[in-house]
C-alpha positions in Angstrom: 0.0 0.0 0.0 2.9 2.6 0.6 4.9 1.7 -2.6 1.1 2.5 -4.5 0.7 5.6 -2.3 5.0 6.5 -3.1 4.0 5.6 -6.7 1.4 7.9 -6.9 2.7 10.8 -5.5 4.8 10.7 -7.6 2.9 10.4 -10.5 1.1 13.3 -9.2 4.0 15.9 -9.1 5.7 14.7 -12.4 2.6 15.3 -14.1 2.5 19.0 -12.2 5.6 19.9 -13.7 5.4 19.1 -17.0 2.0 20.8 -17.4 2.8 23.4 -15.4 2.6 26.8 -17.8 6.5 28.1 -18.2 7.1 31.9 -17.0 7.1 33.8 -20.5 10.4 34.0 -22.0 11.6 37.3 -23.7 14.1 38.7 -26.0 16.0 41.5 -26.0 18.5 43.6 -27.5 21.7 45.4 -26.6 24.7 47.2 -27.5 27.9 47.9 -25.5 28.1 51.6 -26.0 24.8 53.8 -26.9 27.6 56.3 -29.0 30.3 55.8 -31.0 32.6 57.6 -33.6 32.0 57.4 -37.5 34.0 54.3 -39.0 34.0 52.5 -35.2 32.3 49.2 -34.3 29.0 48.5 -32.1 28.3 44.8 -30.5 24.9 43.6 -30.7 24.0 41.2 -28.4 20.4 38.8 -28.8 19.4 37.6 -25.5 16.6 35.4 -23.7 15.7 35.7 -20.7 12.8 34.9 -18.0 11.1 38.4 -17.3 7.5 36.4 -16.2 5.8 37.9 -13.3 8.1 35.4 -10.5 11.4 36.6 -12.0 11.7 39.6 -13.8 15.1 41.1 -14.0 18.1 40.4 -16.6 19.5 36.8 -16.1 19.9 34.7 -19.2 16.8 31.8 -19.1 18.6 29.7 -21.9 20.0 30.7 -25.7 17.1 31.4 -28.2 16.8 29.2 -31.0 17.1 31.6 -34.5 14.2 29.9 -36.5 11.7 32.3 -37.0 13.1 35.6 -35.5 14.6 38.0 -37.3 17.8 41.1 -36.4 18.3 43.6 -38.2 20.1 47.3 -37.8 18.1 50.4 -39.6 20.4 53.0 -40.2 19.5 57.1 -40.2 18.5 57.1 -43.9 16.3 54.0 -43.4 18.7 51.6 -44.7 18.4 48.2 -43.5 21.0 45.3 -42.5 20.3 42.0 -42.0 22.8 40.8 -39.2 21.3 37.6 -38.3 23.5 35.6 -40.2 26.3 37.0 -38.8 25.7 36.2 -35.5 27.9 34.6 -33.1 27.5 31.9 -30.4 29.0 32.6 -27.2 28.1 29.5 -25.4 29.5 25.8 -25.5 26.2 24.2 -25.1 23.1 25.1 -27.3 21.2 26.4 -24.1 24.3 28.4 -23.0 25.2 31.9 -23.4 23.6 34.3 -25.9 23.8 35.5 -29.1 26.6 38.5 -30.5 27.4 40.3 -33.8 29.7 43.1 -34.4 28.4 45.8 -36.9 30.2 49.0 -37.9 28.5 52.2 -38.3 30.0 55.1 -40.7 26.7 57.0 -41.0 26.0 59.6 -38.7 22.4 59.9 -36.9 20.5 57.3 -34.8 20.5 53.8 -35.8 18.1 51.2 -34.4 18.7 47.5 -33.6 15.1 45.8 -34.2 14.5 42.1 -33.8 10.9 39.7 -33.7 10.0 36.5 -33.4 7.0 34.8 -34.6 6.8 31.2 -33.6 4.5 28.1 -32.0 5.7 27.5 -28.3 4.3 24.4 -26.1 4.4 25.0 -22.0 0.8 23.0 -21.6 -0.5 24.6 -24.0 -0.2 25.4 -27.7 0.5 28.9 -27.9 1.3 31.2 -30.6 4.3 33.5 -29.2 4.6 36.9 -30.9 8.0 38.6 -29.4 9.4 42.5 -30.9 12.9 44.0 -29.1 14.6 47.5 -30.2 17.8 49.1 -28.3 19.3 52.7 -30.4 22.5 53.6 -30.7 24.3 57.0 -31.9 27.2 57.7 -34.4 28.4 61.1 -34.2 31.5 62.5 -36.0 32.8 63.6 -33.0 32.3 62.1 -29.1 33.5 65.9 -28.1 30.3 67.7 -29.6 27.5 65.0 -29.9 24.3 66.4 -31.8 21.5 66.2 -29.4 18.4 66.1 -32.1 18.3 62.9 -33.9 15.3 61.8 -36.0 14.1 57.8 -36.2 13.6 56.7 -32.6 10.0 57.0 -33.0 9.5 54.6 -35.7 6.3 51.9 -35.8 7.7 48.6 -37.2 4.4 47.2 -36.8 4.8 44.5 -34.4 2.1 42.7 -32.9 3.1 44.5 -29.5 5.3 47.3 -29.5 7.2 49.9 -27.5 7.9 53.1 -29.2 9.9 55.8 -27.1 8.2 59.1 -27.1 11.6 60.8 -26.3 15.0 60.2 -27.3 16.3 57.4 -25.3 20.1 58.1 -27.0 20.5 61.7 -26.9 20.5 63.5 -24.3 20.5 60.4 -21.6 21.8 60.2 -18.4 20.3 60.0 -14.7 17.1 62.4 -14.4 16.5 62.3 -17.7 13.0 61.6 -18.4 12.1 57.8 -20.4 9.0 58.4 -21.9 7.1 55.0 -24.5 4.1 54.3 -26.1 2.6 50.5 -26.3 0.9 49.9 -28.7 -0.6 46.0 -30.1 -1.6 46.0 -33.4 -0.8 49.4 -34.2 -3.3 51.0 -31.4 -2.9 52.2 -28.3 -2.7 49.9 -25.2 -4.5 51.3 -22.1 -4.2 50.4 -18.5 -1.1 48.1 -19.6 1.9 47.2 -16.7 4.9 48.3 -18.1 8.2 47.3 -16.7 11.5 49.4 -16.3 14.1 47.3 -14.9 17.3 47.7 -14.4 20.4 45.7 -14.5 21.2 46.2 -11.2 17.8 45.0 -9.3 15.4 42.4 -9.3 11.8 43.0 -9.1 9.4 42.1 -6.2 7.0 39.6 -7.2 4.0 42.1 -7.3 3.7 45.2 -8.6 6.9 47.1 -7.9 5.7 51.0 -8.0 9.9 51.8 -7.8 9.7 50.6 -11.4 6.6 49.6 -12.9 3.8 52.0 -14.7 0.4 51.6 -16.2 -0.2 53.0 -19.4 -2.9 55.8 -19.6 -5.7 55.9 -22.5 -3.1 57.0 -24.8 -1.0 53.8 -24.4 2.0 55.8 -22.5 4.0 55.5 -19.4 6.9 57.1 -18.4 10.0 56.6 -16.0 13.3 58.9 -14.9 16.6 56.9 -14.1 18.0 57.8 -10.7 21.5 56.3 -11.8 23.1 55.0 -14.9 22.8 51.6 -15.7 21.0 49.4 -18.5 17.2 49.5 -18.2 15.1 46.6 -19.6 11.7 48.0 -20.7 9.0 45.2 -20.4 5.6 44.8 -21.9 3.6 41.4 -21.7 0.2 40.6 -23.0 -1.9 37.1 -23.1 -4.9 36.4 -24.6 -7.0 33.1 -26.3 -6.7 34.4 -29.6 -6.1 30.8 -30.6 -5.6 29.4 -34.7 -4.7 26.6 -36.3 -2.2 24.9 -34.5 -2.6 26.9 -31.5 -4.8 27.9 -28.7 -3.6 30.6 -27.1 -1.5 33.7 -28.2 1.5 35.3 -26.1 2.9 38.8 -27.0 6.0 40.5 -25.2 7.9 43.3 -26.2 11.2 44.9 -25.0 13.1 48.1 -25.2 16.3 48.0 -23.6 18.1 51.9 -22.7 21.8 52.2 -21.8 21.7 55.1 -19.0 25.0 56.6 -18.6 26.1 57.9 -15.6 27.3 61.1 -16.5 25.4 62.4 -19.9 28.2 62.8 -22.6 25.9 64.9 -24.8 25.4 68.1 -22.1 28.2 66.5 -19.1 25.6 66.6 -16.3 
C-alpha cells in the first residue's frame, strides 16, 4: 500500500511539472556603448531571458533558437542590415550563453537595432508567441560635440506589441533624464497596460513594484526617470486566447532596452 501511495505521489507531481505553464520567456537587444565615432564598431548582443511575473530582471533563461526571428540594424537614412546571419555563439552548449554580432556604423544619426519573433511554443499549451525587441544607438563625427536632435527613434515597425519611445532614449540620456514610450498591439494604443523598467542592477518584487513599474494611460504611454546609470530593460507582456490553427492561445512581449550613462556625454551633467 505505501509503494502505491509512493508511486502515486509521484505520479502526481511529475505530471504538475510538465503541465505546469513556463514563465514567459523574452528577447532583447543590446549594444555595448549607446555612442560611438563614425568608422567604429558596435556589439549587438540577442538575449533570452525569463522576465514572467516570478522573476523579472536580466539573467539569461537559456539561448534562443534563430528559426523564425529575425535582427536587423536600420540606419538614419532607413537603410536596413540584415545581421542575423552573422551572429555569433558565445556559449559551448546550445542552451548556453547568448547570441553576438559586431556591426560598424559610418553613417551619422540614430541607428536602431530591431529584432521579432514569430513562432508556435508548447508550455501546456499550444501557444502562438509573438515577441518584438529595439535598443538605439548613436554615431556622431565627434564624441566631443555629440548632436542632441536625432530623427528615427519614434518609428512603428508594426509588431504585434510594440514599445515606441516618445523621447530620445540616446541623446541627451543620463540620470534624471526623463524615459517616456508608447505600447501599442496591433498598431493601437494599449491602455491600462503594466509596463516594466528594470534595471540591470535590481530584481523585481513579485507584485507590482511601483519603484519601477507603470500603467499605461488611455493613450497607451507611461513614463520613468533613471535615478543612476545603468542598462534599463523596458518590459511589456500581453496574453490572450486568440487561438488558430495549430494553437490555442496567443503570447505577446515586447522589449526596449536603454543604456543610461552615468554622467550624460551629450550636455556632461
Amino acid at each position: 500500500m505505501r509503494l502505491f501511495f509512493n508511486r502515486l505521489c509521484l505520479l502526481v507531481v511529475t505530471n504538475m511539472l510538465f503541465s505546469a505553464p513556463a514563465s514567459a520567456h523574452d528577447t532583447w537587444v543590446q549594444t555595448n556603448t549607446n555612442l560611438i565615432r563614425s568608422g567604429d564598431a558596435v556589439h549587438i548582443d540577442l538575449m533570452l531571458g525569463n522576465h514572467g511575473n516570478e522573476h523579472r530582471d536580466f539573467k539569461l533563461a537559456s539561448k534562443m533558437t534563430l528559426d523564425g526571428c529575425s535582427l536587423r540594424v536600420i540606419a538614419p537614412s532607413g537603410k536596413r542590415y540584415d545581421v542575423k546571419d552573422r551572429l555569433i555563439d558565445t556559449g559551448y552548449t546550445p542552451k548556453e550563453g547568448f547570441w553576438t554580432s559586431r556591426f560598424v556604423a559610418s553613417e551619422p544619426g540614430l541607428y536602431v537595432v530591431e529584432h521579432s519573433v514569430d513562432k508556435l511554443v508548447n508550455h501546456g499549451k499550444a501557444a502562438r508567441s509573438l515577441k518584438s525587441a529595439k535598443t538605439m544607438f548613436v554615431v556622431s563625427k565627434s564624441l566631443d560635440k555629440v548632436p542632441q536632435n536625432h530623427t528615427g527613434f519614434d518609428r512603428v515597425f508594426g509588431h504585434a506589441l510594440e514599445i515606441i519611445p516618445i523621447t530620445n532614449p540616446v541623446t541627451p540620456m543620463g540620470p534624471g533624464q526623463k524615459l517616456a514610450v508608447k505600447l501599442l498591439l496591433k498598431g493601437q494604443p494599449l491602455a491600462n497596460s503594466q509596463v516594466s523598467f528594470i534595471p540591470r542592477s535590481e530584481s523585481l518584487t513579485e507584485d507590482f513594484d511601483a519603484r519601477f513599474e507603470r500603467k499605461t494611460d488611455a493613450n497607451g504611454h507611461a513614463h520613468f526617470t533613471p535615478k543612476i546609470g545603468d542598462y534599463y530593460l523596458i518590459v511589456a507582456h500581453l496574453k490572450t486566447d486568440e487561438s488558430g490553427e495549430g494553437f490555442e492561445a496567443t503570447s505577446y512581449s515586447a522589449t526596449l532596452t536603454v543604456f543610461v550613462p552615468e554622467i550624460c556625454p551629450c550636455c556632461g551633467e
